[in-house]
PDB file of N, CA, C and O in Angstrom, chain B, residues numbered from 101:
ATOM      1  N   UNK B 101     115.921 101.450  75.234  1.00  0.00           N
ATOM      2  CA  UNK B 101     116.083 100.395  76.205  1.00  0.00           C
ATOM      3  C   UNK B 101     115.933 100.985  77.602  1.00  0.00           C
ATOM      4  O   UNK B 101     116.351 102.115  77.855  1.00  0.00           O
ATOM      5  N   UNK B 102     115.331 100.210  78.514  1.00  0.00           N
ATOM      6  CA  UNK B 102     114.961 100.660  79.672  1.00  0.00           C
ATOM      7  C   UNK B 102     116.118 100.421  80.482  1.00  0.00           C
ATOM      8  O   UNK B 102     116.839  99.454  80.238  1.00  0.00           O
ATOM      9  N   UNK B 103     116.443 101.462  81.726  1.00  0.00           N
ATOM     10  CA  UNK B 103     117.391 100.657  83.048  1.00  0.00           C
ATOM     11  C   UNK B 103     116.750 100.174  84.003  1.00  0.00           C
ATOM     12  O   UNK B 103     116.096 100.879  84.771  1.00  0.00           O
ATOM     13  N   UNK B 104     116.862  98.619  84.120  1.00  0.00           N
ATOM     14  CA  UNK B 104     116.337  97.903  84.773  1.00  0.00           C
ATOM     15  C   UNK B 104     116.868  97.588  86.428  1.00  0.00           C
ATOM     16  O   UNK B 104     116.654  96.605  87.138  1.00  0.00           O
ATOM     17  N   UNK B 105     117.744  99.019  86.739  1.00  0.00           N
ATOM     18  CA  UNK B 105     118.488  98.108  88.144  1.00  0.00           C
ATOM     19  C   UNK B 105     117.823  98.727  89.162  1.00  0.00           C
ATOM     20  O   UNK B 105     117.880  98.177  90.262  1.00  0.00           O
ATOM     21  N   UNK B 106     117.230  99.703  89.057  1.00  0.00           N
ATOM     22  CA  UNK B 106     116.274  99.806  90.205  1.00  0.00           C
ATOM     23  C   UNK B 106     115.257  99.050  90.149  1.00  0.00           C
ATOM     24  O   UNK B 106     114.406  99.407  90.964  1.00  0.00           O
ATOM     25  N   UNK B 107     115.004  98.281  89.629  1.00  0.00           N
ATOM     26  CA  UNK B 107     113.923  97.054  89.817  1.00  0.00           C
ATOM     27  C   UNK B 107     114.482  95.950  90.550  1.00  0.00           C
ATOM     28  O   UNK B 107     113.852  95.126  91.213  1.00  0.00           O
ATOM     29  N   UNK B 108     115.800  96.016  90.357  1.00  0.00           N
ATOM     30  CA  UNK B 108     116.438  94.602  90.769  1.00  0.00           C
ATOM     31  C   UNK B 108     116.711  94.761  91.939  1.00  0.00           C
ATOM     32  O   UNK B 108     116.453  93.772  92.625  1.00  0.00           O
ATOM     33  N   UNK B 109     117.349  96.038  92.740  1.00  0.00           N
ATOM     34  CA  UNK B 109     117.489  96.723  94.007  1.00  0.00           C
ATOM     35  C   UNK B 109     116.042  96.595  94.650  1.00  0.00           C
ATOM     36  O   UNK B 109     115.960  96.092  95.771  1.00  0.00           O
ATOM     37  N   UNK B 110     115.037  96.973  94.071  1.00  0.00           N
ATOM     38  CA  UNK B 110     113.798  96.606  94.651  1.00  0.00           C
ATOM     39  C   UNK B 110     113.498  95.474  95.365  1.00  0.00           C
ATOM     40  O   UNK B 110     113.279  95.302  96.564  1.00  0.00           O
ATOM     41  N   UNK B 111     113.536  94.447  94.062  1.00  0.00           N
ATOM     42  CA  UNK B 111     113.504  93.128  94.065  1.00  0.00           C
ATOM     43  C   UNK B 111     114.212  92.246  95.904  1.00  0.00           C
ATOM     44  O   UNK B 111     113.804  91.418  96.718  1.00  0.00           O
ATOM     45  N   UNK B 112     115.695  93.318  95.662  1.00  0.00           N
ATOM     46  CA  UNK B 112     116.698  92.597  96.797  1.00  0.00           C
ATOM     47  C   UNK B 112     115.910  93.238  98.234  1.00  0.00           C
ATOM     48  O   UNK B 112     115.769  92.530  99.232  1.00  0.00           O
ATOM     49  N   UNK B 113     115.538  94.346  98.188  1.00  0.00           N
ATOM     50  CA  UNK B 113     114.944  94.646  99.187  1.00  0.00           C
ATOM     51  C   UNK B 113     113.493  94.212  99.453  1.00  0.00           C
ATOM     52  O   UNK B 113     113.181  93.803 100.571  1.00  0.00           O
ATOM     53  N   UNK B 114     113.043  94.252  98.949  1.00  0.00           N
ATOM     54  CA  UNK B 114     111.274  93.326  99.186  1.00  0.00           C
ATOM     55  C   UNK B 114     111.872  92.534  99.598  1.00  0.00           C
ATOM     56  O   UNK B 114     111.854  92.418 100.824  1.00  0.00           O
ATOM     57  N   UNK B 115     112.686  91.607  98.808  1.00  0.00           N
ATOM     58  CA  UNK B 115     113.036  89.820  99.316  1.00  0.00           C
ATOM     59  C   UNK B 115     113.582  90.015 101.171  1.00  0.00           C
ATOM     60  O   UNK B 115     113.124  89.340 102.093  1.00  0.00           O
ATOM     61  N   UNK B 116     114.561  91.027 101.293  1.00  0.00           N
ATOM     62  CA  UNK B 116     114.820  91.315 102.402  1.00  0.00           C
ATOM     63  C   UNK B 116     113.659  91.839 103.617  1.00  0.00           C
ATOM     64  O   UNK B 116     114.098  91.944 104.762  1.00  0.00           O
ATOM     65  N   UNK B 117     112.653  92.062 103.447  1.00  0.00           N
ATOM     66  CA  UNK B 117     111.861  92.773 103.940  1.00  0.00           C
ATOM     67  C   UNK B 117     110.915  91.524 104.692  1.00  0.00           C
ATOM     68  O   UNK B 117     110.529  91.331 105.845  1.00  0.00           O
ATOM     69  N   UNK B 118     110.778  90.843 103.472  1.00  0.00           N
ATOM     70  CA  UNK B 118     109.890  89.714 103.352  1.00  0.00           C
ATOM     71  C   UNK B 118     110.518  88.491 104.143  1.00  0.00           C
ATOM     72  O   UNK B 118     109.754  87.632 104.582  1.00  0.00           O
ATOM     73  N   UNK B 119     112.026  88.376 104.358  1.00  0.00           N
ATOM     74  CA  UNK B 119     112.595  87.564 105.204  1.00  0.00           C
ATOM     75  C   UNK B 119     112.175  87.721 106.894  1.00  0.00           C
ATOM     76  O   UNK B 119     111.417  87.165 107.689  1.00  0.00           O
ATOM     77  N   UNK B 120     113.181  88.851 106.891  1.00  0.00           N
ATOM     78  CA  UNK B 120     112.717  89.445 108.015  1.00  0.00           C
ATOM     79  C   UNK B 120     111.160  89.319 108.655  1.00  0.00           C
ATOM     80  O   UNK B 120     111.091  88.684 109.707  1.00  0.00           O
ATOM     81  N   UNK B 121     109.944  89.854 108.128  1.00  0.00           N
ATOM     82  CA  UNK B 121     108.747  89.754 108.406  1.00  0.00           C
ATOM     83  C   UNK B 121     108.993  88.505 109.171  1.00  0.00           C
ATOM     84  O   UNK B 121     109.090  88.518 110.398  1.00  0.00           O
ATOM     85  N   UNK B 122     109.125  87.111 108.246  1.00  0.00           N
ATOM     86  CA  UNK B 122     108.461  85.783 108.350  1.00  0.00           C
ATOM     87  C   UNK B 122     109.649  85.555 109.488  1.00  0.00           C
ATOM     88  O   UNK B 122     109.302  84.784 110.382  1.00  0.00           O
ATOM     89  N   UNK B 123     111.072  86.126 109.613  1.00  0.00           N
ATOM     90  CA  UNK B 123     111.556  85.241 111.118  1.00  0.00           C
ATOM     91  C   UNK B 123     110.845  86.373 112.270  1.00  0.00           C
ATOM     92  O   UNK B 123     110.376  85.788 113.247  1.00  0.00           O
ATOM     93  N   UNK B 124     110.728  87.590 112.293  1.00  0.00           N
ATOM     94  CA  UNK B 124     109.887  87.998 113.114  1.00  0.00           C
ATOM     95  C   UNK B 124     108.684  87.016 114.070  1.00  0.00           C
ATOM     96  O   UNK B 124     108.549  86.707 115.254  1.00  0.00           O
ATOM     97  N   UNK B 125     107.909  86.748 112.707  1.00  0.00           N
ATOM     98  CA  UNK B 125     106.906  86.236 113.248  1.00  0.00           C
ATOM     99  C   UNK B 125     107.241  84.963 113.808  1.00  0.00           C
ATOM    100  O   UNK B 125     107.039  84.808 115.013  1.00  0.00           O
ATOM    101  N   UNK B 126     107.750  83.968 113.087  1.00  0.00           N
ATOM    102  CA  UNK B 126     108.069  82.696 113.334  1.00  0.00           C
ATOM    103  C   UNK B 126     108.726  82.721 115.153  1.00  0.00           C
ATOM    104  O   UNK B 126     108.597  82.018 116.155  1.00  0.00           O
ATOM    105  N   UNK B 127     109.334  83.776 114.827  1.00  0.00           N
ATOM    106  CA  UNK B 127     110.027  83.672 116.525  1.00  0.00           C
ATOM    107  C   UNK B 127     109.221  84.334 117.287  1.00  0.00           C
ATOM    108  O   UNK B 127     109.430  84.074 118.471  1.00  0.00           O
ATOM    109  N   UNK B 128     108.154  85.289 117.068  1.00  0.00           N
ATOM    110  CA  UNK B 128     107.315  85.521 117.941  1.00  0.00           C
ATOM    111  C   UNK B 128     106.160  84.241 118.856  1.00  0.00           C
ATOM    112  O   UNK B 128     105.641  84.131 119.967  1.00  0.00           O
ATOM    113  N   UNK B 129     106.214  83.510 117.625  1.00  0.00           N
ATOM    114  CA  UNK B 129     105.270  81.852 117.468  1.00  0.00           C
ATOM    115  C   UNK B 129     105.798  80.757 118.354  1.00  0.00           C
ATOM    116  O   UNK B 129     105.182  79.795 118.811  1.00  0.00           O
ATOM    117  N   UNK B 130     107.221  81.134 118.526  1.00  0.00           N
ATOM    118  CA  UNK B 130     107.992  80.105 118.878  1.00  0.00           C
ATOM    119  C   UNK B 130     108.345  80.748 120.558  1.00  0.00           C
ATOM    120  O   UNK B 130     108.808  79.806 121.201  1.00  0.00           O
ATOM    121  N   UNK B 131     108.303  81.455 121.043  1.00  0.00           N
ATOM    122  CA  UNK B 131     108.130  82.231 121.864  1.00  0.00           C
ATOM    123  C   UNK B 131     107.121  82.096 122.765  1.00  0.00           C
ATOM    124  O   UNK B 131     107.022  81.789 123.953  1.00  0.00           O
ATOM    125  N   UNK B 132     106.449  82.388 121.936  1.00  0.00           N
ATOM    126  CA  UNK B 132     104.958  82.190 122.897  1.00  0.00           C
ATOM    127  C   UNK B 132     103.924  80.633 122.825  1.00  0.00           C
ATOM    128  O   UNK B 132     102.735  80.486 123.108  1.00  0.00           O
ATOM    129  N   UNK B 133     104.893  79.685 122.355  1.00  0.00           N
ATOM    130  CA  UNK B 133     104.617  77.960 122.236  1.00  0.00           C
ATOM    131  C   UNK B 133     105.585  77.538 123.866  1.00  0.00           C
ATOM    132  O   UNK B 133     105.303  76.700 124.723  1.00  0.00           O
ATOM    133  N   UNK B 134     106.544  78.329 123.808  1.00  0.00           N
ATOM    134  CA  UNK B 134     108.020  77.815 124.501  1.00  0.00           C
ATOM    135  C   UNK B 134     107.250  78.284 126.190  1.00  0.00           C
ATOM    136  O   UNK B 134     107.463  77.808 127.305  1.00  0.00           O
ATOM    137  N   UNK B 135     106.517  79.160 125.837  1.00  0.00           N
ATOM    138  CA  UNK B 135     106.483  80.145 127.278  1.00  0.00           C
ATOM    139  C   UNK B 135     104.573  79.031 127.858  1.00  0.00           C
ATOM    140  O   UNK B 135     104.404  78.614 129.004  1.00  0.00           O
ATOM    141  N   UNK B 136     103.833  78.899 127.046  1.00  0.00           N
ATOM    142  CA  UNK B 136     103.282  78.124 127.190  1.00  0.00           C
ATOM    143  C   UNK B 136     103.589  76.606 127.584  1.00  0.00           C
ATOM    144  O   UNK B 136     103.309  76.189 128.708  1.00  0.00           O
ATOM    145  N   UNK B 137     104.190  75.783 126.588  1.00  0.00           N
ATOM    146  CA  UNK B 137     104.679  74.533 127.538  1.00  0.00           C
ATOM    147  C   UNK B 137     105.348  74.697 129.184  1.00  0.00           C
ATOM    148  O   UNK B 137     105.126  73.991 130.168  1.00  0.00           O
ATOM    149  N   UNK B 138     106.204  75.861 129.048  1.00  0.00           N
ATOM    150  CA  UNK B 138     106.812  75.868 130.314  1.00  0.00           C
ATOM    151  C   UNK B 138     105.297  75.926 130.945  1.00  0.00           C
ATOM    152  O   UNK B 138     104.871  74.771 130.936  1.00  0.00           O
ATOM    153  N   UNK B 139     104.314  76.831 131.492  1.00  0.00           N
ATOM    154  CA  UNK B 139     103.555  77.197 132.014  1.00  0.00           C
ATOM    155  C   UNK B 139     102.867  75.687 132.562  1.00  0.00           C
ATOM    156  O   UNK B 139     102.906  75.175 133.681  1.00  0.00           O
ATOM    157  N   UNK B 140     102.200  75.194 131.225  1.00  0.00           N
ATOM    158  CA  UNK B 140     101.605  74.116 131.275  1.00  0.00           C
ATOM    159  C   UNK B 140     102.077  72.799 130.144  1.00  0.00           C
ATOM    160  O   UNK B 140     101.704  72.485 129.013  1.00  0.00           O
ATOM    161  N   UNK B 141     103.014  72.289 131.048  1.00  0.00           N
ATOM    162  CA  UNK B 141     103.654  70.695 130.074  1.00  0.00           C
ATOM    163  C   UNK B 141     102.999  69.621 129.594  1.00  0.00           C
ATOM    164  O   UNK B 141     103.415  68.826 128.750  1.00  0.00           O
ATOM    165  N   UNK B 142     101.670  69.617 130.311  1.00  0.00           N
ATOM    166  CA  UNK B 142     100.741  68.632 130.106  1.00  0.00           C
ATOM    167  C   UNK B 142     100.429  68.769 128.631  1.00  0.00           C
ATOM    168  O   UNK B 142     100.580  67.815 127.869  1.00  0.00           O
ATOM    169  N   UNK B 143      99.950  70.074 128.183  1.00  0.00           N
ATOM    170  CA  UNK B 143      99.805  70.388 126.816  1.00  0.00           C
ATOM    171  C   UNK B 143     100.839  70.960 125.398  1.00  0.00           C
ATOM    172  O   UNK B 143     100.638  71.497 124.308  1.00  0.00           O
ATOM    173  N   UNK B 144     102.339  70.333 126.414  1.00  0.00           N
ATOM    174  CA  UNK B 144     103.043  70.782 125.191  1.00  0.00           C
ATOM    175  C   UNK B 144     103.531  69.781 123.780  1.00  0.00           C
ATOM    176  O   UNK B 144     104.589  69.852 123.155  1.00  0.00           O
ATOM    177  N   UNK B 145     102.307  68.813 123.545  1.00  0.00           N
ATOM    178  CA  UNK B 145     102.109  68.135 122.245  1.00  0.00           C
ATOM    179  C   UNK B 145     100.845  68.886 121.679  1.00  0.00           C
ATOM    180  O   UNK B 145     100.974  68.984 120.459  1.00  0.00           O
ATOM    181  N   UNK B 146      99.830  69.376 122.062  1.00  0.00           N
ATOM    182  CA  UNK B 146      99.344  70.087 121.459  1.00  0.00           C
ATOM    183  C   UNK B 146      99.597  71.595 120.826  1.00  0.00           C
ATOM    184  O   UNK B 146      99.051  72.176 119.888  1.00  0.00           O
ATOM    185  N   UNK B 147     100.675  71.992 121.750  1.00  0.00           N
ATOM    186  CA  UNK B 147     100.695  73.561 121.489  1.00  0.00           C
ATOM    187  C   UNK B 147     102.499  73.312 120.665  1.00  0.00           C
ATOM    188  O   UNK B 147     103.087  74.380 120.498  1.00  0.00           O
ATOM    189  N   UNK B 148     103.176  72.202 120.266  1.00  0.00           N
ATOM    190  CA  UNK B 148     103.779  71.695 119.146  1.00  0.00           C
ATOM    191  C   UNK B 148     102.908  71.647 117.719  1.00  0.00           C
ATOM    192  O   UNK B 148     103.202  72.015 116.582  1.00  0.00           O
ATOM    193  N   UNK B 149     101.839  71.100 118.216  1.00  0.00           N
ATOM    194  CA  UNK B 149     101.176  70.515 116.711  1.00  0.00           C
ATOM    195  C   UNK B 149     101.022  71.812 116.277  1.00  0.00           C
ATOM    196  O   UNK B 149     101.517  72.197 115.218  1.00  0.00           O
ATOM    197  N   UNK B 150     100.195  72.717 117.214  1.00  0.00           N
ATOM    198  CA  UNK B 150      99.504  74.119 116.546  1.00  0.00           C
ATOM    199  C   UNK B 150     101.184  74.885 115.971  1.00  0.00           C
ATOM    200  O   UNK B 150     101.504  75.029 114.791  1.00  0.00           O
ATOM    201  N   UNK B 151     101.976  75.248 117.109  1.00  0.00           N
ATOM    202  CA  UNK B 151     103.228  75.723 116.441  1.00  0.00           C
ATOM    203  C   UNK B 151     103.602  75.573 115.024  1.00  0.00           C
ATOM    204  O   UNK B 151     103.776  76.568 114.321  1.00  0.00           O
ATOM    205  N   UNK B 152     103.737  74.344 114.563  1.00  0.00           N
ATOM    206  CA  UNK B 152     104.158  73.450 113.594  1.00  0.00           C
ATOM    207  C   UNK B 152     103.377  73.905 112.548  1.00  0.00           C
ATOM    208  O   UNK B 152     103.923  74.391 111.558  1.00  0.00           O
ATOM    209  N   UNK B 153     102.118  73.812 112.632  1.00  0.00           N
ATOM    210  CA  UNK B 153     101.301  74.194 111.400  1.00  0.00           C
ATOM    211  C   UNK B 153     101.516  75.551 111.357  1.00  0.00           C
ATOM    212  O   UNK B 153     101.872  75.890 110.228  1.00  0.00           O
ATOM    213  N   UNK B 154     101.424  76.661 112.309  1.00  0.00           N
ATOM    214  CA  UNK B 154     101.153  78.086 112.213  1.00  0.00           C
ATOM    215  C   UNK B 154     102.777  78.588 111.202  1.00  0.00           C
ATOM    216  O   UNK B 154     102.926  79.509 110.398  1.00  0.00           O
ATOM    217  N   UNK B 155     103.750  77.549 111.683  1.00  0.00           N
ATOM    218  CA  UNK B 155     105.063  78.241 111.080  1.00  0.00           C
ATOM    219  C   UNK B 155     104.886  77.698 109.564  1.00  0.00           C
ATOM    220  O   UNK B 155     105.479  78.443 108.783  1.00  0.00           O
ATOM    221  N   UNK B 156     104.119  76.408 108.806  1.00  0.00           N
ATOM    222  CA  UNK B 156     104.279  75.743 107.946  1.00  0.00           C
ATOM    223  C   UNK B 156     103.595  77.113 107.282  1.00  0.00           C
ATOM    224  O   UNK B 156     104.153  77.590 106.294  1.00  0.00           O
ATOM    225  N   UNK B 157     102.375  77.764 107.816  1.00  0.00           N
ATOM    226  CA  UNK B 157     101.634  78.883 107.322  1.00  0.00           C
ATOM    227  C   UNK B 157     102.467  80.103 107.101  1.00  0.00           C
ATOM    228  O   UNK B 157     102.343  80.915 106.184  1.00  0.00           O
ATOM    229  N   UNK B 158     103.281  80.113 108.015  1.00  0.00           N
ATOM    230  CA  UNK B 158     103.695  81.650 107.437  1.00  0.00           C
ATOM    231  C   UNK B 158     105.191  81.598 106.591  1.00  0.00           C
ATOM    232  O   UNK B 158     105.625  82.591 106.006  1.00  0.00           O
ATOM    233  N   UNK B 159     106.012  80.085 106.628  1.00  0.00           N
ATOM    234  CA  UNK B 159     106.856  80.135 105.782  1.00  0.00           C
ATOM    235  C   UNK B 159     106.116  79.597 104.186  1.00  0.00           C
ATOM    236  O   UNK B 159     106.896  79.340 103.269  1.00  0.00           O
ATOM    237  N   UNK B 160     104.372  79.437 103.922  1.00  0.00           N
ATOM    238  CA  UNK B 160     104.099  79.253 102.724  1.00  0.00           C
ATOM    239  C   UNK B 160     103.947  80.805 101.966  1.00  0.00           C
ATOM    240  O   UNK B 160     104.250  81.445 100.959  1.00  0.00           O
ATOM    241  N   UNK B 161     103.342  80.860 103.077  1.00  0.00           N
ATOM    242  CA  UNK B 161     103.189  83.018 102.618  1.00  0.00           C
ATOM    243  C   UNK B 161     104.691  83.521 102.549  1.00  0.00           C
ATOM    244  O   UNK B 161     104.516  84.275 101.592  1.00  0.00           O
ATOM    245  N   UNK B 162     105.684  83.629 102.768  1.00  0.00           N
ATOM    246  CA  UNK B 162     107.052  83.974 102.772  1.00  0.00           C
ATOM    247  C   UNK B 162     107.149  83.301 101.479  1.00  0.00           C
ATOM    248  O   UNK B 162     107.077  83.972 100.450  1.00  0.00           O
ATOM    249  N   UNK B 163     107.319  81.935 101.438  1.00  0.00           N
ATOM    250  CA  UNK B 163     107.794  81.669  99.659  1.00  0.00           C
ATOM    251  C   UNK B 163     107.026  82.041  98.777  1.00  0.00           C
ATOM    252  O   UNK B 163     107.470  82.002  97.629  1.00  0.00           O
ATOM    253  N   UNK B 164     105.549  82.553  98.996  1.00  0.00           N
ATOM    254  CA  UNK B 164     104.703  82.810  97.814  1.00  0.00           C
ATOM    255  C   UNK B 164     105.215  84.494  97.649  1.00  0.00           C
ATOM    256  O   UNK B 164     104.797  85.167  96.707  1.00  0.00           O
ATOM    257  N   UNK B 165     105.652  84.756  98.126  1.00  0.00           N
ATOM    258  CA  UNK B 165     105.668  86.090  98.454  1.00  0.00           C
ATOM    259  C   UNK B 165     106.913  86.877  97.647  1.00  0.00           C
ATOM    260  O   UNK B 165     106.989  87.894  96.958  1.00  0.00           O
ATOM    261  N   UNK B 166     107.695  86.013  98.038  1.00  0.00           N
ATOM    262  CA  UNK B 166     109.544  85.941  97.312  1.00  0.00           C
ATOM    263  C   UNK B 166     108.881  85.705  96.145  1.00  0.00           C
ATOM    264  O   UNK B 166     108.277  86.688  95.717  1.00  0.00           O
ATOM    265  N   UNK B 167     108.809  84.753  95.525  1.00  0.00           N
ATOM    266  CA  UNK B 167     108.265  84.052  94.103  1.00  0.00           C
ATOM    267  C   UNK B 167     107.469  85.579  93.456  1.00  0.00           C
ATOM    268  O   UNK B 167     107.850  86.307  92.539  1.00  0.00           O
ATOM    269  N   UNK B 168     106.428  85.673  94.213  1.00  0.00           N
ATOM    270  CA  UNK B 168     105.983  87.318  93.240  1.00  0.00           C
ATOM    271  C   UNK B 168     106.797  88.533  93.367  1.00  0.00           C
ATOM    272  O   UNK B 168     106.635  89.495  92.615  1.00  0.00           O
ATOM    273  N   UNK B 169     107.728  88.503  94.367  1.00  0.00           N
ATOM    274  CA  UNK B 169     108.928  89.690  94.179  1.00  0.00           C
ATOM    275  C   UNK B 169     109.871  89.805  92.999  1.00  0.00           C
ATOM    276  O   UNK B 169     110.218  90.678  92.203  1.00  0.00           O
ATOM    277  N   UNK B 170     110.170  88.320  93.286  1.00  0.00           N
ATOM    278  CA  UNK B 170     111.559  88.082  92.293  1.00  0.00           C
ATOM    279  C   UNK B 170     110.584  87.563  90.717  1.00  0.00           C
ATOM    280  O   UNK B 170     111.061  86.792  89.885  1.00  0.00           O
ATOM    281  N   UNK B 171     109.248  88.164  90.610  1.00  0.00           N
ATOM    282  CA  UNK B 171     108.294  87.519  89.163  1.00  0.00           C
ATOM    283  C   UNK B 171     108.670  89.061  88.778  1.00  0.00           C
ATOM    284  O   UNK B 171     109.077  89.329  87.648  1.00  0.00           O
ATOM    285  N   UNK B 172     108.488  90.183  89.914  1.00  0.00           N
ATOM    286  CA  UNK B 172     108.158  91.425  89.502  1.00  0.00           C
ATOM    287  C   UNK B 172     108.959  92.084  88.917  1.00  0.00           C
ATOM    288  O   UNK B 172     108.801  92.972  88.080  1.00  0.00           O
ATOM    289  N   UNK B 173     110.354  91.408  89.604  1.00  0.00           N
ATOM    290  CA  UNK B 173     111.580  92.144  89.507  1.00  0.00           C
ATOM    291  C   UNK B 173     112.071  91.710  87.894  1.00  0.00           C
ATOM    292  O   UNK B 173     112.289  92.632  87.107  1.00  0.00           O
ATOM    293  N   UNK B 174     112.217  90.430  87.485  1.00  0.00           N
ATOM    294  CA  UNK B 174     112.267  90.074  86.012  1.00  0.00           C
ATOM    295  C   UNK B 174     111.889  90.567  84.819  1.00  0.00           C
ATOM    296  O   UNK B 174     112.432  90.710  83.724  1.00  0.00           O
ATOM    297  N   UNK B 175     110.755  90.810  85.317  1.00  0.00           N
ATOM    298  CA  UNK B 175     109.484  91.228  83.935  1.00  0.00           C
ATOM    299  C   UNK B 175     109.956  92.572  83.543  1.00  0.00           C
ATOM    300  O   UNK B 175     110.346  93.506  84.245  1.00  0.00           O
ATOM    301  N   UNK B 176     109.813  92.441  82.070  1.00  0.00           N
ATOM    302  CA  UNK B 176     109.920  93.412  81.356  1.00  0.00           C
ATOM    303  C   UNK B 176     109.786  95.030  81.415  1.00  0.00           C
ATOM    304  O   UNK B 176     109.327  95.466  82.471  1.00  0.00           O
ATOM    305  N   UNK B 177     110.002  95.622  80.784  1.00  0.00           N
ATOM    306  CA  UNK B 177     109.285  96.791  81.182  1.00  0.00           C
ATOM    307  C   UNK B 177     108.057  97.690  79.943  1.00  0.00           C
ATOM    308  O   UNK B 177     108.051  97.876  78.726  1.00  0.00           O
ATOM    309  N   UNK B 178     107.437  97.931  80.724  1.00  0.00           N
ATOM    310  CA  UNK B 178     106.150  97.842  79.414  1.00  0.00           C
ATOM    311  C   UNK B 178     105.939  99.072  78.791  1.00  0.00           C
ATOM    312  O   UNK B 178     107.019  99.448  79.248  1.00  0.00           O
ATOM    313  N   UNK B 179     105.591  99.944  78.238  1.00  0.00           N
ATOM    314  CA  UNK B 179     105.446 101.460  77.561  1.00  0.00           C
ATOM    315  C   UNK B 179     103.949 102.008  78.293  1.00  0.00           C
ATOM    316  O   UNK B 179     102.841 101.472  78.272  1.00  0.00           O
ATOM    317  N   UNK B 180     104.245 102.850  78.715  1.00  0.00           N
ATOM    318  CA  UNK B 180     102.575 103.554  78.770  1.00  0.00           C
ATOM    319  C   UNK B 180     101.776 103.627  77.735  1.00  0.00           C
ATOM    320  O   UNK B 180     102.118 103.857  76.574  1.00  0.00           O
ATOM    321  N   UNK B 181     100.606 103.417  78.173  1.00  0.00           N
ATOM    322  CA  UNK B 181      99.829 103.782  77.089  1.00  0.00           C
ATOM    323  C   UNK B 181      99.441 105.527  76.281  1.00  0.00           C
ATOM    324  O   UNK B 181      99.281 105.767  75.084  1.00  0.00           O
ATOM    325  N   UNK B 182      99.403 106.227  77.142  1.00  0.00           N
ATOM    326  CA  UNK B 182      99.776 107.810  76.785  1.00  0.00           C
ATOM    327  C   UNK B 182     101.167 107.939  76.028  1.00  0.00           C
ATOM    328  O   UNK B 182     101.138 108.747  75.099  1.00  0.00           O
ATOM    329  N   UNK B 183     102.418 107.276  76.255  1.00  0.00           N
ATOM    330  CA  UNK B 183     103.811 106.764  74.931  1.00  0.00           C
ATOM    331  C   UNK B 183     103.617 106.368  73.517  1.00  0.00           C
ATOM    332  O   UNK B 183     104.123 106.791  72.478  1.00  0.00           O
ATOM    333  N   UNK B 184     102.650 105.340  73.789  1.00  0.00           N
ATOM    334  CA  UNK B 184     102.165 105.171  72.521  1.00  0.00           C
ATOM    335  C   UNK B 184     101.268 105.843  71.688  1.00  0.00           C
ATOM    336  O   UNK B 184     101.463 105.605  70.497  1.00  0.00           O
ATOM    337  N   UNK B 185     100.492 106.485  71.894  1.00  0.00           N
ATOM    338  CA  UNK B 185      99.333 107.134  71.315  1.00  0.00           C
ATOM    339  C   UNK B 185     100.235 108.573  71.028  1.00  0.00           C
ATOM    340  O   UNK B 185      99.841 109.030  69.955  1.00  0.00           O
ATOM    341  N   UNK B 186     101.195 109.349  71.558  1.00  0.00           N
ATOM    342  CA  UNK B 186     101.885 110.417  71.129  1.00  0.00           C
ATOM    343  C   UNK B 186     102.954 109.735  70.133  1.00  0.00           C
ATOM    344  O   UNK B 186     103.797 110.616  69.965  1.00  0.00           O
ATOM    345  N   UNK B 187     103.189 109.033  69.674  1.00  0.00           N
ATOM    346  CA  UNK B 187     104.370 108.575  69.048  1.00  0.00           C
ATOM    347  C   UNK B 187     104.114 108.156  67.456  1.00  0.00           C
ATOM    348  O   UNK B 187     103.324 107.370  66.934  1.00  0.00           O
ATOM    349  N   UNK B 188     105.175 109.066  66.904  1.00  0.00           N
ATOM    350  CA  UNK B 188     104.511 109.560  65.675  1.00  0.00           C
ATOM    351  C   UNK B 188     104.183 108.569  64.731  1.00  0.00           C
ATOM    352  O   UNK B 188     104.352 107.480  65.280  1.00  0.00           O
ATOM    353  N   UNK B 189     103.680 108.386  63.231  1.00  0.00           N
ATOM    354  CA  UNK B 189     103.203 107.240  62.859  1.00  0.00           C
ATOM    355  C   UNK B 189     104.245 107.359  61.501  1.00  0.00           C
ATOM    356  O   UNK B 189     104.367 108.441  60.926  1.00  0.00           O
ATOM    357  N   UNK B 190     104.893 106.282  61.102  1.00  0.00           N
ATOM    358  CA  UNK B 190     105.831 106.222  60.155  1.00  0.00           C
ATOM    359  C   UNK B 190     105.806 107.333  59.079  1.00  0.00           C
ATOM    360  O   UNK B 190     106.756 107.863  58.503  1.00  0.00           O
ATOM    361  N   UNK B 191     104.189 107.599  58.927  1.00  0.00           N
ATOM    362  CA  UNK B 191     103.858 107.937  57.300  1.00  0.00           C
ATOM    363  C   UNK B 191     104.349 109.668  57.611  1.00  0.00           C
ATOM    364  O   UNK B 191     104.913 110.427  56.823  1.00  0.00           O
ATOM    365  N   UNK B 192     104.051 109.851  58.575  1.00  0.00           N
ATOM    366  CA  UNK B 192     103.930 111.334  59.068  1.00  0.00           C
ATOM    367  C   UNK B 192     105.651 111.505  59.120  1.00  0.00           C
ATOM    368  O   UNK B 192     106.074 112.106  58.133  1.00  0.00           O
ATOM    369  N   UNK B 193     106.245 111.265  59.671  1.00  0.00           N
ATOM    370  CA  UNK B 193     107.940 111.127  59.808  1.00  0.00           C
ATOM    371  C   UNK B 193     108.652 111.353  58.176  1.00  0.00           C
ATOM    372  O   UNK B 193     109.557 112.166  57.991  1.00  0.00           O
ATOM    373  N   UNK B 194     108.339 110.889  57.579  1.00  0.00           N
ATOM    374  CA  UNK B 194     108.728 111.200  55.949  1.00  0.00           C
ATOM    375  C   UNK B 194     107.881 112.277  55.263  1.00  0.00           C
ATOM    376  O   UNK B 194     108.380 112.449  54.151  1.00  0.00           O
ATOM    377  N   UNK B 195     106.777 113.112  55.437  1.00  0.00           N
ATOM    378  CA  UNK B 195     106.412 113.839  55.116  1.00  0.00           C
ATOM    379  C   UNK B 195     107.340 114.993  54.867  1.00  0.00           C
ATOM    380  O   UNK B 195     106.901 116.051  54.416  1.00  0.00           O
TER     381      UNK B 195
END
């Protein structure tokens, strides 16, 4: 049987990693929308709309992202193929 908890520690840290990234960015986005309207108000329904979509974009990449962390972290653990091919064959063991 395999120990699976450094996968799961993995798992918590990617997910953590991957948070972080996406408020990084999101507040970098939000930042530089905020500093723009101030500048120019005339255009701050357009530079909303763009905001809006750019964050819808990077919190889809953030959940796709979690979803294959926490896929990776679950899954089994598989044998090498060099494990198997050394591993003796029943008939040989009773010889």
């Amino acid at each position: 049987m395999e120990y699976l908890g450094l996968s799961y520690l993995a798992a918590g840290f990617g997910a953590g990693l991957i948070v972080f990234g996406a408020a990084l960015g999101i507040g970098k986005l939000a930042t530089g929308a905020l500093e723009g309207m101030a500048r120019q108000p005339e255009l701050s329904g357009d530079l909303r709309t763009a905001m809006i979509i750019a964050a819808a974009l990077i919190e889809g990449f953030t959940f796709f992202a979690l979803v294959v962390t926490f896929m990776l972290a679950t899954k089994g653990p598989i044998p090498m193929p060099a494990a198997i091919e050394k591993a003796p064959v029943a008939e040989e063991v009773h010889k």
